[in-house]
MMTF fields as JSON, N, C-alpha, C and O atoms, coordinates in Angstrom:
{
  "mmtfVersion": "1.0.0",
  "mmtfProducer": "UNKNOWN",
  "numBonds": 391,
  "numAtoms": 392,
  "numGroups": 98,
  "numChains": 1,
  "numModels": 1,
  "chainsPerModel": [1],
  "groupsPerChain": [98],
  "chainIdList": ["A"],
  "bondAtomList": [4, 2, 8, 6, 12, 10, 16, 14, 20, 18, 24, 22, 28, 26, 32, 30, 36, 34, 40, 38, 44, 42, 48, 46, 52, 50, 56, 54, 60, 58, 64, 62, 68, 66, 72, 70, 76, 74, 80, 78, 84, 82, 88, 86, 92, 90, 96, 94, 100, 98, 104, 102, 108, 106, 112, 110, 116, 114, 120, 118, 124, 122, 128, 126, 132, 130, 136, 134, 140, 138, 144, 142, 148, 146, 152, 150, 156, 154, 160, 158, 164, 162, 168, 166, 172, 170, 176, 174, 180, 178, 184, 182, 188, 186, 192, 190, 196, 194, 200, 198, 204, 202, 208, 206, 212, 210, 216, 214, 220, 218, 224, 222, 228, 226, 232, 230, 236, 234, 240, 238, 244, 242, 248, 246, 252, 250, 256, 254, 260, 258, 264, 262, 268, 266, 272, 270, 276, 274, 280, 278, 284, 282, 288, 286, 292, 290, 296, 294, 300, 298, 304, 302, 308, 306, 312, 310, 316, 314, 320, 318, 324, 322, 328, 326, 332, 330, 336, 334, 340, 338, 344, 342, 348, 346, 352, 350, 356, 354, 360, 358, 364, 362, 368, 366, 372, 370, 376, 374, 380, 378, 384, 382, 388, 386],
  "bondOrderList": [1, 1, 1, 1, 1, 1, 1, 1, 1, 1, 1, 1, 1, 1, 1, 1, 1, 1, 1, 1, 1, 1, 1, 1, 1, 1, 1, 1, 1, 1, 1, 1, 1, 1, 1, 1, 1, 1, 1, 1, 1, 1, 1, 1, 1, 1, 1, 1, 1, 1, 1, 1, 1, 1, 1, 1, 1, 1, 1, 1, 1, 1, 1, 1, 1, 1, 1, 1, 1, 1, 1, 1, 1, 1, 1, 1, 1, 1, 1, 1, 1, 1, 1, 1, 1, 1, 1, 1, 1, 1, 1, 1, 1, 1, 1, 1, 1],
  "groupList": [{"groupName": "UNK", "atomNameList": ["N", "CA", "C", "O"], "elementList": ["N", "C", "C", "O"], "formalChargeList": [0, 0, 0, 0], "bondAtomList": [1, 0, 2, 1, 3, 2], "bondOrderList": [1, 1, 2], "singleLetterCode": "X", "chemCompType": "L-PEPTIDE LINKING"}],
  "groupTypeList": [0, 0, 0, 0, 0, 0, 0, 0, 0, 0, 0, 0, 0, 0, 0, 0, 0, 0, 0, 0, 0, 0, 0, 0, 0, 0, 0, 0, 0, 0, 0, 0, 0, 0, 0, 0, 0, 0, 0, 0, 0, 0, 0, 0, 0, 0, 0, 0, 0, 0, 0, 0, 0, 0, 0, 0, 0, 0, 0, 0, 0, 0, 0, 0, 0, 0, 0, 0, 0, 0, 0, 0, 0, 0, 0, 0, 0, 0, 0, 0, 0, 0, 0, 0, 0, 0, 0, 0, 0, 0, 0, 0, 0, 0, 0, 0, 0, 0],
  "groupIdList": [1, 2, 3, 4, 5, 6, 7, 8, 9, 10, 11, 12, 13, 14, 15, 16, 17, 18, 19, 20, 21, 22, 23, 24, 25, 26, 27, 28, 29, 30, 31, 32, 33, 34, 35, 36, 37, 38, 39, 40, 41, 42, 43, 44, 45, 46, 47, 48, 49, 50, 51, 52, 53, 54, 55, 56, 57, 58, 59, 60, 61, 62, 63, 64, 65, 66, 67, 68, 69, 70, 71, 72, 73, 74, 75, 76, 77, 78, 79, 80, 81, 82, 83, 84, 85, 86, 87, 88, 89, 90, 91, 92, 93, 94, 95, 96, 97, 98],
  "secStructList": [7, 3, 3, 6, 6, 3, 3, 7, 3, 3, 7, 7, 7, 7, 1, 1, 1, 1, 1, 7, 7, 7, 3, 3, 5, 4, 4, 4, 6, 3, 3, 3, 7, 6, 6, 1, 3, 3, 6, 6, 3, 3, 7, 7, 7, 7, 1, 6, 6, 7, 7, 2, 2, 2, 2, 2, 2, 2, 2, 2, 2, 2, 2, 2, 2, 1, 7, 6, 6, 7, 3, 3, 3, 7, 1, 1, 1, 7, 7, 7, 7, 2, 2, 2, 2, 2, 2, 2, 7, 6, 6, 6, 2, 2, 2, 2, 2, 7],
  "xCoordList": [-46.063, -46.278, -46.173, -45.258, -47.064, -47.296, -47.022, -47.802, -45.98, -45.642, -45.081, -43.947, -46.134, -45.445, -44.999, -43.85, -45.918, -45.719, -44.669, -44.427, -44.231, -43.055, -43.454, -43.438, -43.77, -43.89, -42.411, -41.371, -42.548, -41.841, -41.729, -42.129, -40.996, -41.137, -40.802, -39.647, -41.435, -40.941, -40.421, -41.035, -38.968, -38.448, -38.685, -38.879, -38.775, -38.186, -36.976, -36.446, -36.515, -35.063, -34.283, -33.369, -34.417, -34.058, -32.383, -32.042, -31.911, -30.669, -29.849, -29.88, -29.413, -29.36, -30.108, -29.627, -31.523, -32.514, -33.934, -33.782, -34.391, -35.352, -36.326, -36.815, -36.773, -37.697, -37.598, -38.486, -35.937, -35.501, -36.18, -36.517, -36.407, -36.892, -36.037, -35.684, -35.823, -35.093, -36.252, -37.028, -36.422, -36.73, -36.273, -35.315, -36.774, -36.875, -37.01, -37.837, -36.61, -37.878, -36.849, -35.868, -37.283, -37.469, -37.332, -36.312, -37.825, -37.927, -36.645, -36.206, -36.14, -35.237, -33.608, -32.693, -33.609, -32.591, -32.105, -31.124, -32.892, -32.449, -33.074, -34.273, -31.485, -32.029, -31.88, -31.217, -32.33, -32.221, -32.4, -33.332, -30.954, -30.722, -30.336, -29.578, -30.702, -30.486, -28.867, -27.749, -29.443, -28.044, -27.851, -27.424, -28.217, -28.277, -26.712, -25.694, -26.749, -25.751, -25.113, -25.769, -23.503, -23.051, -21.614, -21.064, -21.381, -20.41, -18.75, -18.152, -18.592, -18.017, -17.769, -16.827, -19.026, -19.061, -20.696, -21.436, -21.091, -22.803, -23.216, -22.506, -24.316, -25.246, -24.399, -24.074, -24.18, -23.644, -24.714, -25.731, -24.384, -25.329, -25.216, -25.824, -23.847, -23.677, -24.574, -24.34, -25.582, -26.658, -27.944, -27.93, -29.011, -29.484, -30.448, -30.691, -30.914, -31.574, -31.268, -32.099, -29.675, -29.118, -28.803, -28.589, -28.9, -28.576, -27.344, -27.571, -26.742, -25.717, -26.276, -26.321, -26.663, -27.382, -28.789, -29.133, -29.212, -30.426, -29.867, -30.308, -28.726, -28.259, -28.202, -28.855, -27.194, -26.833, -28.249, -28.277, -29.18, -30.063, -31.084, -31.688, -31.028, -31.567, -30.942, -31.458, -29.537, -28.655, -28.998, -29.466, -28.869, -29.193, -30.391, -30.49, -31.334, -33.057, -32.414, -33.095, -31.713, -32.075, -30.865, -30.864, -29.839, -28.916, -29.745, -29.648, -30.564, -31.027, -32.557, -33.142, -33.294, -34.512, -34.067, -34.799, -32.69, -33.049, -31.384, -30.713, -31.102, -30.486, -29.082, -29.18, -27.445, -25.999, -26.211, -26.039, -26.737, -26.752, -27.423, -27.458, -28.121, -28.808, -27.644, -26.542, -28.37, -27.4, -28.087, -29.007, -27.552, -27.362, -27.222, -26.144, -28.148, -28.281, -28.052, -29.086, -27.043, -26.721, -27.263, -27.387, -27.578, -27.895, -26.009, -25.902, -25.096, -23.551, -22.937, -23.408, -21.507, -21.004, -21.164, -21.781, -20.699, -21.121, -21.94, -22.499, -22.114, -23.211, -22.403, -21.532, -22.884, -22.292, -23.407, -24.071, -23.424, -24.066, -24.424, -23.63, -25.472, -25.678, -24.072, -23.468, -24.058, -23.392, -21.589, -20.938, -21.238, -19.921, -20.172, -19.1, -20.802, -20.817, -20.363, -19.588, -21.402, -21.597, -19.47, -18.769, -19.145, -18.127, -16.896, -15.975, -16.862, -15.681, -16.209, -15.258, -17.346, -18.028, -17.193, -17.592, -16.118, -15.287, -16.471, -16.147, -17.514, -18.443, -19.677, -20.423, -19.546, -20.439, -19.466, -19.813, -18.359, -17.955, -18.807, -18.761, -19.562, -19.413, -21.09, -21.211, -21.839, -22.733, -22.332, -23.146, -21.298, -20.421, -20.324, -20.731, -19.753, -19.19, -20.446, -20.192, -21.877, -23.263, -23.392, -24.303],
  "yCoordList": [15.247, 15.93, 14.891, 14.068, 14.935, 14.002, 14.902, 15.85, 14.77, 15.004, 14.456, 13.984, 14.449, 13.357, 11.987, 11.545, 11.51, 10.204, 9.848, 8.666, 10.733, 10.61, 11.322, 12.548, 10.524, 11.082, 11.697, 11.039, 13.102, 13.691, 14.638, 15.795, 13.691, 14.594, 15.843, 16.069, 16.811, 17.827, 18.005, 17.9, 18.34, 18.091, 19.462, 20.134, 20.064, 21.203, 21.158, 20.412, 22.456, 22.188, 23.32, 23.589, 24.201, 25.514, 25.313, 24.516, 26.368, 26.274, 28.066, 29.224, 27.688, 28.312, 29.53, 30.61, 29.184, 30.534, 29.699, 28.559, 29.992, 30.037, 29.338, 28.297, 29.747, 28.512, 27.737, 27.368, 27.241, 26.3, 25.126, 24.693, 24.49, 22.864, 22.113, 22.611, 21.019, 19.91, 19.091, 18.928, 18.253, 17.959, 16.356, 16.333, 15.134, 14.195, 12.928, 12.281, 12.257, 11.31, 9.661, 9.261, 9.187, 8.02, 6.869, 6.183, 6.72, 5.25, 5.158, 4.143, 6.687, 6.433, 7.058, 7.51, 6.938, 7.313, 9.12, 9.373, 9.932, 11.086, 11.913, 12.077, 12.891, 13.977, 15.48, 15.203, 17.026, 17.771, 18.574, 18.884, 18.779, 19.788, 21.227, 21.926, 21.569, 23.163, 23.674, 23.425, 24.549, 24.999, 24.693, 25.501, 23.256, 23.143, 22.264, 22.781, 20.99, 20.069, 20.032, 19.489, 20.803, 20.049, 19.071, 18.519, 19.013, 17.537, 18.786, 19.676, 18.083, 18.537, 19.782, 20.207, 20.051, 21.431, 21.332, 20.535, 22.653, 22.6, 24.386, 25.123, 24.64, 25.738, 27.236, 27.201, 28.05, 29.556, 29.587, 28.895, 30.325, 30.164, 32.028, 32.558, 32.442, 33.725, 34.939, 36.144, 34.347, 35.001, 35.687, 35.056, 36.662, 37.225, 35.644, 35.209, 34.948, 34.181, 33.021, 32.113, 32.817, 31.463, 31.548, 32.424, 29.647, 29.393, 28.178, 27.102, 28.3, 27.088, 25.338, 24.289, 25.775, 24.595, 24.131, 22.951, 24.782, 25.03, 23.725, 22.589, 24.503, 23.658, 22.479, 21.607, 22.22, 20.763, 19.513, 18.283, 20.502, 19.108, 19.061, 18.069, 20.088, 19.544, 18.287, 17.405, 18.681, 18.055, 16.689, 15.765, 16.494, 15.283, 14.373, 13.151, 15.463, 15.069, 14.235, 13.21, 14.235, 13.894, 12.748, 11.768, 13.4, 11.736, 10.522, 9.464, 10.722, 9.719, 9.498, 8.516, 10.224, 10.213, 8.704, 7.747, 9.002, 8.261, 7.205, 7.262, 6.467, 5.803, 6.565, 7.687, 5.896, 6.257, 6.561, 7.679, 5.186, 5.304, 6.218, 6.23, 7.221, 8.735, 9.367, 9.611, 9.686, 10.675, 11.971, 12.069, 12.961, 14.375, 15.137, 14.891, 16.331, 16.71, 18.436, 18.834, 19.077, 20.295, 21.195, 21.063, 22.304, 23.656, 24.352, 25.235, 23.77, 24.247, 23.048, 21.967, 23.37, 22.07, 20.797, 20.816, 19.551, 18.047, 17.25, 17.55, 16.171, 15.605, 14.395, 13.627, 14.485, 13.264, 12.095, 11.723, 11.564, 11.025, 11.218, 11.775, 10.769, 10.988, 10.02, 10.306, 9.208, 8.173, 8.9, 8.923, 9.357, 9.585, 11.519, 12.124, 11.948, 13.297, 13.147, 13.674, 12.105, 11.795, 11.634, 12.151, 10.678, 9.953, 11.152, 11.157, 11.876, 12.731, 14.359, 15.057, 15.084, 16.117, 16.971, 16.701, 17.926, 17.907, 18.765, 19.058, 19.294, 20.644, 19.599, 20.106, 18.023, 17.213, 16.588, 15.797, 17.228, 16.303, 16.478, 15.565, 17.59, 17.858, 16.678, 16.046, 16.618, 15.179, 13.972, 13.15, 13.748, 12.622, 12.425, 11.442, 13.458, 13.618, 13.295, 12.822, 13.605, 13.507, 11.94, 11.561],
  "zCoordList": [-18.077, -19.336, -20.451, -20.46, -21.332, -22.286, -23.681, -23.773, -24.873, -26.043, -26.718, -26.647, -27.791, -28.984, -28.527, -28.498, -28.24, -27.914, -26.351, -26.104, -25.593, -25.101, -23.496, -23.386, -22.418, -21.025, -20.519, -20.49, -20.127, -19.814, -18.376, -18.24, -17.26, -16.029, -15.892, -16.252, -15.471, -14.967, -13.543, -12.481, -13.81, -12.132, -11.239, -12.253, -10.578, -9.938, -9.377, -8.554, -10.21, -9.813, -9.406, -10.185, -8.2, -8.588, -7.287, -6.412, -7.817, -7.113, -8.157, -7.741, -9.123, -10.159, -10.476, -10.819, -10.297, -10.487, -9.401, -8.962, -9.306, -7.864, -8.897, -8.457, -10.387, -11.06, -11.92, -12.689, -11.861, -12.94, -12.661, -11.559, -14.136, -13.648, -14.791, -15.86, -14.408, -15.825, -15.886, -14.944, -17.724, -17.846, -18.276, -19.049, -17.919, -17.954, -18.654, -18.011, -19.647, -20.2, -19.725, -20.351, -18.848, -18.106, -19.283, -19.217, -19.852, -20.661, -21.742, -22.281, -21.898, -22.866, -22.177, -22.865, -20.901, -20.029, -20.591, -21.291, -20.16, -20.45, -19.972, -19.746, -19.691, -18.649, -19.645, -20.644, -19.636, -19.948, -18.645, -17.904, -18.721, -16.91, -17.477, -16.806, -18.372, -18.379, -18.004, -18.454, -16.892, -16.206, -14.926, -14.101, -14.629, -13.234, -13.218, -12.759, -13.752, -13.985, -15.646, -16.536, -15.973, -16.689, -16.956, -16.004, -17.596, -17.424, -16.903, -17.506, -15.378, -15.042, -13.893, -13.224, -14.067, -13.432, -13.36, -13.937, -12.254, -12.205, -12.716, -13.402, -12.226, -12.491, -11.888, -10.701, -12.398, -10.925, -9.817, -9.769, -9.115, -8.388, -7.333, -6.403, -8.422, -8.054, -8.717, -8.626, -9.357, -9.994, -9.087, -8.03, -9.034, -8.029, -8.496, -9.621, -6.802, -6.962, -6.869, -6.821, -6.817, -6.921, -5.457, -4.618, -5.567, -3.834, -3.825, -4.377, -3.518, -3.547, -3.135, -3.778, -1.623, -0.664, -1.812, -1.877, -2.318, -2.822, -4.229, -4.402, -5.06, -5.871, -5.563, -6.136, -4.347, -4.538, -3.772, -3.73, -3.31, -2.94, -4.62, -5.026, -5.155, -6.654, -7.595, -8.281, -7.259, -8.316, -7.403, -8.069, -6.303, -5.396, -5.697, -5.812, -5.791, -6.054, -7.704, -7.752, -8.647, -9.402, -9.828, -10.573, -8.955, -8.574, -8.24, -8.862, -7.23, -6.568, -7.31, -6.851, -8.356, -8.671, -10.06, -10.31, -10.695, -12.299, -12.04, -11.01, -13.07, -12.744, -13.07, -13.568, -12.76, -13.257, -14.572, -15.058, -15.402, -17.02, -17.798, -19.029, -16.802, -17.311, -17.883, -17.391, -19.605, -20.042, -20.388, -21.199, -19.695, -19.188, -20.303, -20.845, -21.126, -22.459, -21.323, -20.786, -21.137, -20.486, -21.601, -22.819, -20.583, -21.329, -22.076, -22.926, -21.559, -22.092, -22.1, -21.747, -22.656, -22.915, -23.538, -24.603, -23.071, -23.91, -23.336, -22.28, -23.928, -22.919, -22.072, -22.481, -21.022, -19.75, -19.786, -20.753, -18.287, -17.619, -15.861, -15.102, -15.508, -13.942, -12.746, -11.712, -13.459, -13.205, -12.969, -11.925, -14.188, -14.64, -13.786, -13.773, -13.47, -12.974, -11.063, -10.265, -11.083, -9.5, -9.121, -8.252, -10.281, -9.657, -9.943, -9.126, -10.75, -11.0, -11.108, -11.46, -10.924, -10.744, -9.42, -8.287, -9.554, -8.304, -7.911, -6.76, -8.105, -7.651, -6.484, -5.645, -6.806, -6.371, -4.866, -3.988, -5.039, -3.531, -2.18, -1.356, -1.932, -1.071, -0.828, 0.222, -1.596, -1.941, -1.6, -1.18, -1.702, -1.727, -0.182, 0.438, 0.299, 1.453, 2.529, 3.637, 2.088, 3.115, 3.509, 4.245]
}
């Protein structure tokens, strides 16, 4: 996706709701994850539609898609990083653990 000067991936990202996607922009290290990932904690997933397993290979897809120094613009809360979520995210251990 191309706006305003600024390429912007669209990820698919569902876990949370079956057609969430975050959005991306690569060149300037930044992520906009909605309600999938925020600092500290991730997406419910006790919502009709949410999948847990579903969550964490999204949140994965996008660990491993951009770099640590990605900073993370959440739909709640403050803003993090990919980096600082991975390492203290207690909702991400079980990632850790694969």
């Amino acid at each position: 996706l191309a706006l305003a000067g600024f390429t912007i991936d669209v990820v698919f990202t569902p876990g949370h709701s079956p057609g969430h996607v975050t959005y991306a922009i690569p060149e300037h290290e930044a992520l906009f994850s909605g309600d999938v990932l925020f600092q500290g904690s991730v997406g419910r997933v006790d919502l009709p539609g949410g999948d847990w397993p579903t969550l964490l290979g999204s949140i994965e897809t996008l660990l491993s898609a951009y770099p640590a120094e990605t900073t993370v613009y959440p739909g709640h809360m403050g803003l993090t990083t990919l980096g600082r979520e991975r390492a203290t995210n207690p909702f991400l251990r079980e990632l850790a653990e694969r």
